[in-house]
C-alpha positions as semicolon CSV with decimal commas, in nm:
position;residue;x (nm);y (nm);z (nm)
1;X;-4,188;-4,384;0,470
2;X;-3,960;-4,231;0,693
3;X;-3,618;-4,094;0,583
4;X;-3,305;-3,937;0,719
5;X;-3,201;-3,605;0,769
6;X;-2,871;-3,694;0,536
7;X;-3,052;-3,870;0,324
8;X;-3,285;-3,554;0,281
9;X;-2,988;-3,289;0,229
10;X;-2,819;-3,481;-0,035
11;X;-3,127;-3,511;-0,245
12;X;-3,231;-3,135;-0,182
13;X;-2,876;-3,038;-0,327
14;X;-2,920;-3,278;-0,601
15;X;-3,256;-3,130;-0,693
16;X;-3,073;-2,737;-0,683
17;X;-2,795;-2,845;-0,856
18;X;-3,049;-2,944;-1,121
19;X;-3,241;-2,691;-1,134
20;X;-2,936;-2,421;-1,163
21;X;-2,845;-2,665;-1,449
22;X;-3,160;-2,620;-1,689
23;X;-3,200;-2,267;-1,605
24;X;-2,801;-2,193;-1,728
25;X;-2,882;-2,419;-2,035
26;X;-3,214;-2,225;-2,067
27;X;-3,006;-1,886;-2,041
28;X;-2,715;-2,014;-2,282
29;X;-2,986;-2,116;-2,533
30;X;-3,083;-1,760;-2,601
31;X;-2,761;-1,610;-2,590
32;X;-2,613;-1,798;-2,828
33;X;-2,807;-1,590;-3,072
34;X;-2,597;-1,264;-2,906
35;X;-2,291;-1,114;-2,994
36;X;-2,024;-1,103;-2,755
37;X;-1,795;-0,820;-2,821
38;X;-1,421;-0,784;-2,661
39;X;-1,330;-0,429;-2,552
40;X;-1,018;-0,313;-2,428
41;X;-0,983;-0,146;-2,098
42;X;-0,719;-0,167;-1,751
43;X;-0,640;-0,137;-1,447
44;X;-0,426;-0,144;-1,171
45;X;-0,489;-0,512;-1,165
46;X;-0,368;-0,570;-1,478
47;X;-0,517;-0,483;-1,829
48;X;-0,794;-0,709;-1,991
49;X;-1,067;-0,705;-2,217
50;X;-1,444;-0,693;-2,122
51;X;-1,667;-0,977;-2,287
52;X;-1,983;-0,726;-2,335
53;X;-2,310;-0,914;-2,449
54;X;-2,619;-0,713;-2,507
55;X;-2,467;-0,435;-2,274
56;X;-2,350;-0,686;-1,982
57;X;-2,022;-0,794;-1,861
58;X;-2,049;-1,143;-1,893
59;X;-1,644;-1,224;-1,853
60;X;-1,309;-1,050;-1,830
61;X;-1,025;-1,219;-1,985
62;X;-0,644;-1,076;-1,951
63;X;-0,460;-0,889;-2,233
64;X;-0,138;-1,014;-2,391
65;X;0,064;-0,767;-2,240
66;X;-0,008;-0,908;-1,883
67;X;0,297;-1,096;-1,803
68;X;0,159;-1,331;-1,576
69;X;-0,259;-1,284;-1,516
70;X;-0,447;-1,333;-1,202
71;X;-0,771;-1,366;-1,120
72;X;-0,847;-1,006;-0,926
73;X;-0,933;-0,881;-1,291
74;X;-1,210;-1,121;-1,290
75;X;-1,369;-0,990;-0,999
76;X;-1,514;-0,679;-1,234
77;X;-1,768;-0,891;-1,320
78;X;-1,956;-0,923;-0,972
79;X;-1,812;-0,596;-0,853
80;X;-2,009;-0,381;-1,161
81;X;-2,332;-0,603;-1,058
82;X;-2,352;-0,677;-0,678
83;X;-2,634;-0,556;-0,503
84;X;-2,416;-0,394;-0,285
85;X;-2,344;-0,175;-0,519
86;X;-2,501;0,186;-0,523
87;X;-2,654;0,289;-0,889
88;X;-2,826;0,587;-0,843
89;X;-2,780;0,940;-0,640
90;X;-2,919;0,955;-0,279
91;X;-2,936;1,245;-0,075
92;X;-3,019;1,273;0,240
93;X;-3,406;1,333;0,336
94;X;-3,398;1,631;0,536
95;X;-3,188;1,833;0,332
96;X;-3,364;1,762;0,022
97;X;-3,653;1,880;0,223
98;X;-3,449;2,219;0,313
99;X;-3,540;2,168;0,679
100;X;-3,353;2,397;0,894
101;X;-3,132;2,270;1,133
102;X;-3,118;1,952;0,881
103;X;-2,709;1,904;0,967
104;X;-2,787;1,791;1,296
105;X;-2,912;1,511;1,131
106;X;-2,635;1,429;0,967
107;X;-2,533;1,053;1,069
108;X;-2,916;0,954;1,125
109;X;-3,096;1,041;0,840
110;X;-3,210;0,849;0,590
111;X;-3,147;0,868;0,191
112;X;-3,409;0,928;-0,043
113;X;-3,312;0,864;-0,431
114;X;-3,320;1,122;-0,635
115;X;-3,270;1,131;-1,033
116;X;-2,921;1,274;-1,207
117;X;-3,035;1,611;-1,299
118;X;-3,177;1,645;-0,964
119;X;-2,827;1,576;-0,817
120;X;-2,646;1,767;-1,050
121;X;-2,887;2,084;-0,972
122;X;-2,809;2,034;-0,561
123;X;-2,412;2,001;-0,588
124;X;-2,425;2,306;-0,900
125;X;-2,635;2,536;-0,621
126;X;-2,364;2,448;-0,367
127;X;-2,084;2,535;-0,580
128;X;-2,187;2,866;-0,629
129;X;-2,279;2,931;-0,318
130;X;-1,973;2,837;-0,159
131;X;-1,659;3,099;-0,189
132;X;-1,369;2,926;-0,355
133;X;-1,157;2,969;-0,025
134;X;-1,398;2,714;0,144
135;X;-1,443;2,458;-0,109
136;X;-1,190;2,188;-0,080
137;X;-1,109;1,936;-0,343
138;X;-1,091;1,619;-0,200
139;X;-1,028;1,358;-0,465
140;X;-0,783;1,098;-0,436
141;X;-0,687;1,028;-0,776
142;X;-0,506;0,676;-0,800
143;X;-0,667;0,396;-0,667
144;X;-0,979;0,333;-0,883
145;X;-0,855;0,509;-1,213
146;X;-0,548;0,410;-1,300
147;X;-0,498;0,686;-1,575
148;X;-0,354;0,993;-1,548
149;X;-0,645;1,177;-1,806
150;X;-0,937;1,038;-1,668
151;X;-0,823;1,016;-1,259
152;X;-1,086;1,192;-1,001
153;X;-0,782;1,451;-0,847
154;X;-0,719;1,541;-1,240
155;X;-1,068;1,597;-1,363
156;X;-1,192;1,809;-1,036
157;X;-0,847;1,998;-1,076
158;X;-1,019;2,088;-1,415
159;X;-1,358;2,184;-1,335
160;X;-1,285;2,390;-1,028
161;X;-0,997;2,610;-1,203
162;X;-1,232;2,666;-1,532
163;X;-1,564;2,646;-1,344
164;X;-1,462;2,930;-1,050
165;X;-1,079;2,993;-1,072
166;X;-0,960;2,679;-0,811
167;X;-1,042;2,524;-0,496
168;X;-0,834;2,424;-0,182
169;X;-0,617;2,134;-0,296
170;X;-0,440;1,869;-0,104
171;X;-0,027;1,899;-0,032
172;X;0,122;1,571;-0,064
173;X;-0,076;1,262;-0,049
174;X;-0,221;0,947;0,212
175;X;-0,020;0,721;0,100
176;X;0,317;0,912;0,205
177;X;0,214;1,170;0,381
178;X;0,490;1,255;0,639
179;X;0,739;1,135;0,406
180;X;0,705;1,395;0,159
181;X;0,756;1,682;0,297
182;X;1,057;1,544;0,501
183;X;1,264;1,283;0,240
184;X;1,413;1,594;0,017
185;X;1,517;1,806;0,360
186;X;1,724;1,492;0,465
187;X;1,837;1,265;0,127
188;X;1,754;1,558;-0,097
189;X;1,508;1,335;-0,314
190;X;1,182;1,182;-0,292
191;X;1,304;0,850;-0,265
192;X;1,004;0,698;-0,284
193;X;0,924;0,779;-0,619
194;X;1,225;0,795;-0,787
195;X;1,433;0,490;-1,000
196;X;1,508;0,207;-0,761
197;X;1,735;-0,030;-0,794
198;X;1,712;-0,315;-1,114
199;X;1,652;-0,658;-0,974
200;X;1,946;-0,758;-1,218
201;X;2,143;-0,537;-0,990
202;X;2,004;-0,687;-0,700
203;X;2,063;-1,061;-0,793
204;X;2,429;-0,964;-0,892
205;X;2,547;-0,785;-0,563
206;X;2,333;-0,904;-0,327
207;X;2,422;-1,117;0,009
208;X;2,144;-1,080;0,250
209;X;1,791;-0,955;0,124
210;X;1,572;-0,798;0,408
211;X;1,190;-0,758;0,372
212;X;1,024;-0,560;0,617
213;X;0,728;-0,533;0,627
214;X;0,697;-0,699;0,290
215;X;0,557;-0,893;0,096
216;X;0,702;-0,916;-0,237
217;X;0,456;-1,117;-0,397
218;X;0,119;-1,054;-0,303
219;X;0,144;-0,635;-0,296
220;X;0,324;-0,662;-0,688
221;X;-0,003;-0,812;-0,802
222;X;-0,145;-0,480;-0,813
223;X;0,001;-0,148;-0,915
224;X;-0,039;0,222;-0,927
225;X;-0,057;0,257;-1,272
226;X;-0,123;-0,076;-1,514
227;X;0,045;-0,380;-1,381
228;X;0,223;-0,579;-1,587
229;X;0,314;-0,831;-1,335
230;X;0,677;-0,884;-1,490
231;X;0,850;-0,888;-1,128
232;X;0,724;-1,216;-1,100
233;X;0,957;-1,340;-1,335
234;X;1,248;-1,302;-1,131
235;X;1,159;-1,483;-0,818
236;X;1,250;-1,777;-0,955
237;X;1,548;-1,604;-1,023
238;X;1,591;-1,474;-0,628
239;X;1,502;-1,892;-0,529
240;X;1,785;-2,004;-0,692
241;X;2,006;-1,735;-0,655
242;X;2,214;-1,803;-0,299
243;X;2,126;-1,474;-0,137
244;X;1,989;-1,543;0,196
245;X;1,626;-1,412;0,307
246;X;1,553;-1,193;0,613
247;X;1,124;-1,154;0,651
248;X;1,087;-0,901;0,962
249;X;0,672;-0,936;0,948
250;X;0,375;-1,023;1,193
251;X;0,350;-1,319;0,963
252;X;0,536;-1,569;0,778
253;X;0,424;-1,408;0,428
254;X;0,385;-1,589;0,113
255;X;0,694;-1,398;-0,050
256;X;0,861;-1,583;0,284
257;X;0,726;-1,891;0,267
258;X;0,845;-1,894;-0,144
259;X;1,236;-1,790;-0,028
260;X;1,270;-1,971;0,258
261;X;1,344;-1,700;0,405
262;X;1,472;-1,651;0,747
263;X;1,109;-1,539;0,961
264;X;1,165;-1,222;1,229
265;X;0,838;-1,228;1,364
266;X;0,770;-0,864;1,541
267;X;0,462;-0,724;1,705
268;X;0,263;-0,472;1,507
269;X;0,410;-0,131;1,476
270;X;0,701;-0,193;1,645
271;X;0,934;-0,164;1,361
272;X;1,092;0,130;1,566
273;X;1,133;0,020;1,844
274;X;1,396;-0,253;1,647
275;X;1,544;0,012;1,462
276;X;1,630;0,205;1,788
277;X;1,755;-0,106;1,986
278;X;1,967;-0,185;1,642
279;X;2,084;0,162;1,721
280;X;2,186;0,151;2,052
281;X;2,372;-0,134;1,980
282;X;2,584;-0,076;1,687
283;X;2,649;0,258;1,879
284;X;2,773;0,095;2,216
285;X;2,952;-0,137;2,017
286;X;3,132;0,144;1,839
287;X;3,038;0,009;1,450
288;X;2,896;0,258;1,325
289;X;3,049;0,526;1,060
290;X;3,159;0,773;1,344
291;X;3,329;1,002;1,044
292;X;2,972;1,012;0,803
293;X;2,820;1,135;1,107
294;X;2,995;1,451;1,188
295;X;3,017;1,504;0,777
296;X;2,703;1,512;0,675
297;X;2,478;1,449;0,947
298;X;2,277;1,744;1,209
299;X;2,150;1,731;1,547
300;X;2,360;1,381;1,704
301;X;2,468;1,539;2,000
302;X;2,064;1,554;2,062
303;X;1,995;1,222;1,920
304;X;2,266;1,046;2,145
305;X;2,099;1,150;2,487
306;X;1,772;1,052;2,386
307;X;1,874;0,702;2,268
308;X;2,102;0,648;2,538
309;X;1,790;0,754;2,763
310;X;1,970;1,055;2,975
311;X;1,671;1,267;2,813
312;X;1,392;1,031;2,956
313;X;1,549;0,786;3,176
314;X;1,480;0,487;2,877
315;X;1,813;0,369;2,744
316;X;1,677;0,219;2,371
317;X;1,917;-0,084;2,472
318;X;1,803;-0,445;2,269
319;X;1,657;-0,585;2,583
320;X;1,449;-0,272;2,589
321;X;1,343;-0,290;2,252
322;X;1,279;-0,717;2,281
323;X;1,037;-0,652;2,534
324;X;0,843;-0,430;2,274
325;X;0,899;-0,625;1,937
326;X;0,855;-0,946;2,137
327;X;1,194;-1,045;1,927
328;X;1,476;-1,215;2,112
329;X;1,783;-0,989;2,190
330;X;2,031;-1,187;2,031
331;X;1,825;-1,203;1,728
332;X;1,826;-0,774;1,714
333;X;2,210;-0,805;1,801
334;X;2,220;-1,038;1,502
335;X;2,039;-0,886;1,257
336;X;2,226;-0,520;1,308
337;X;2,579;-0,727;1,286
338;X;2,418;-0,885;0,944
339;X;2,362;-0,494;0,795
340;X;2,721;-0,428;0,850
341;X;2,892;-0,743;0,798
342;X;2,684;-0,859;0,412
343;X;2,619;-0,644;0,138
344;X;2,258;-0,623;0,257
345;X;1,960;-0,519;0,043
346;X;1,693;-0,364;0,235
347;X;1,313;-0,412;0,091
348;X;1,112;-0,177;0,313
349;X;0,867;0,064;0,144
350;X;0,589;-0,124;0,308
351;X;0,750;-0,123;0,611
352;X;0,723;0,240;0,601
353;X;0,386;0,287;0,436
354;X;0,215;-0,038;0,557
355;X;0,287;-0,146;0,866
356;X;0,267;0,219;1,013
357;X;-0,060;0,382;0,873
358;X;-0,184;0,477;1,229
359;X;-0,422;0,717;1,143
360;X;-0,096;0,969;1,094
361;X;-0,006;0,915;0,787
362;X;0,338;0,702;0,771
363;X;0,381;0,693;1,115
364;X;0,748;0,559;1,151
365;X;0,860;0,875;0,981
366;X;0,655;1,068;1,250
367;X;0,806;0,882;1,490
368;X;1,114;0,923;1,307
369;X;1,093;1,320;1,379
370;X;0,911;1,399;1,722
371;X;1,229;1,374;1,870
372;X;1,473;1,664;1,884
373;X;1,392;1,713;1,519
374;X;1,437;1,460;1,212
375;X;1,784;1,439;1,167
376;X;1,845;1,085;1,319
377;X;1,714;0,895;1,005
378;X;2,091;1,022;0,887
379;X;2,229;0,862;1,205
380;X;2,029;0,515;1,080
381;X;2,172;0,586;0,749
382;X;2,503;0,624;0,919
383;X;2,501;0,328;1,139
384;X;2,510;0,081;0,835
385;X;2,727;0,340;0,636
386;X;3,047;0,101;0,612
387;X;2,838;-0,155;0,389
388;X;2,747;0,117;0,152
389;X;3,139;0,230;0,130
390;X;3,170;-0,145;0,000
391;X;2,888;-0,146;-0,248
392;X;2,913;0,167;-0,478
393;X;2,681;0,020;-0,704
394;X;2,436;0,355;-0,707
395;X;2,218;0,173;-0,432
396;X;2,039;0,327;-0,113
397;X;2,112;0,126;0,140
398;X;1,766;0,238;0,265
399;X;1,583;0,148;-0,006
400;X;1,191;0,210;-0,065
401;X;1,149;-0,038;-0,331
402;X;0,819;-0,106;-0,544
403;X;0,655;-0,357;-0,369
């Protein structure tokens, strides 16, 4: 009897599709018999509670204080049991071994498992045998604990200052790392961390919403500490609220796509490049806030020369900058007369964070300061100064929202 290869793949998935069957009804039989117990827990997707049977996750279903639930919770499940996963301590062969010269192996050796005492012996012996000045304590509490009590950077804090009177810690963080130290020499706060701006606030005063480099909806599905997923309420709210949508992305993002907004497509990690042909231009054209300058800004006699391009023969003009960004020169003309012109809310803490991680750490704010100092993110502040004098409403006009 002959027979086709189509033929032969439908009834081989048939067959599996069986077979999965009566082993999940075989499975289910015998758990039925099983308690399944709820237990609280959270995190930064959102809190839930564990469905624990006979000491296994078998689901993960969202708590009542979760606004509006998605389905990253759920992926606890597979993540706490994927073979990918590593269960036990390894360390590596050759040291174990105490062969000398083992470092040089480092990056080629292979793992041996050892059991939990064993490990906790090895790092112990370290410990003391390391001066305090040369042991440096790593952690990076956040992004897999969301609470404060039980986060990595809080619990080795601990142990080191009881266990041998401190460690080397780290000053600031990754996630704003050139930003903190700068922020309070310039605006005197944080920014970044402190109260932003109510989205009531926003809805009421708002002409022209900007995101760059974000995307509203997808990055609010998480958070740094529990998310609660209540900003999701109001984009309904934002859809039918008039204010017209600016996305300056790669991408048209689904926060776009769900405004309608208005899509500035830019090459990657270019976002200065715009800012300094918006510069250039608002500064030729004489609209910028001449009188904020010389009150509270330092160092724009430098700044001038350099964006003009008498310090390095590149005047930061928009047709200089389009060639970068790949965006049209009328369209960075535009979008600078826009800042000035509409009470203009401007979305960009990913912009700042995202877009410009370049293995420096927030690298528009670097870029920001390796010229002549860091005083010309006042002169950017300055440049759209004249909408702020209209909107006293206790907004930044450069403001690092939660996003």
């Amino acid at each position: 009897m002959s027979i086709s290869r189509r033929k032969f793949l439908k009834g081989s998935l048939a067959s599996s599709a069986a077979a999965v069957a009566v082993g999940s009804n075989v499975a289910n039989a015998a758990e039925l018999f099983l308690e399944i117990k709820k237990i609280p827990h959270a995190s930064h997707y959102g809190a839930f509670y564990a469905h624990v049977q006979d000491g296994k996750i078998v689901d993960v279903s969202p708590q009542e204080s979760d606004k509006r639930p998605n389905s990253l919770v759920r992926a606890f499940v597979d993540r706490n049991y994927a073979q990918s996963r590593i269960k036990y301590p390894y360390v590596r062969k050759s040291f174990l071994e105490a062969k000398p010269g083992n470092n040089e192996l480092r990056g080629n050796d292979e793992f041996v498992q050892v059991s939990w005492d064993k490990a906790l012996e090895l790092v112990a012996e370290k410990i003391k045998a390391c001066p305090k000045e040369n042991i440096y304590n790593g952690s990076y509490g956040g992004w897999s604990h969301p609470g404060t009590l039980n986060s990595c950077a809080t619990l080795t804090g601990k142990f080191f200052n009881i266990a041998i009177g401190g460690a080397i810690g780290t000053a600031g963080e990754y996630s704003n790392g050139a930003a903190g130290p700068t922020n309070p020499g310039i605006v005197g706060d944080m920014e970044v961390y402190s109260l932003q701006t109510t989205h009531e606030e926003i809805l009421k005063n708002t002409e022209v919403y900007v995101m760059w480099g974000t995307d509203l909806f997808k990055t609010n599905k998480i958070d740094y500490g529990i998310a609660n997923h209540k900003n999701d309420e109001y984009y309904i709210q934002y859809k039918k609220s008039g204010i017209k949508f600016i996305s300056i992305d790669p991408i048209r993002t689904e926060t776009a796509k769900m405004l309608n907004a208005e899509c500035i497509y830019i090459r990657p990690n270019t976002d200065v490049a715009l800012m300094l042909g918006m510069m250039h231009y608002l500064y030729t054209t004489k609209k910028y806030d001449k009188a904020f300058i010389e009150q509270y800004t330092h160092g724009f006699d430098k700044f001038v020369p350099y964006l003009m391009g008498k310090s390095d023969d590149i005047a930061k003009t928009p047709e200089w900058a389009s060639k970068i960004t790949e965006i049209p020169v009328a369209t960075i003309k535009e979008l600078a007369n826009i800042f000035i012109s509409k009470k203009t809310f401007l979305a960009a803490k990913s912009a700042s964070w995202r877009t410009s991680r370049l293995g420096f750490n927030n690298f528009s704010f670097y870029a920001w300061s390796n010229r002549n100092s860091w005083w010309w993110i006042w002169f950017f502040n300055a440049l759209f100064r004249w909408w702020t004098s209209r909107f006293r409403q206790n907004w930044y006009w450069w403001l690092f929202t939660r996003t």
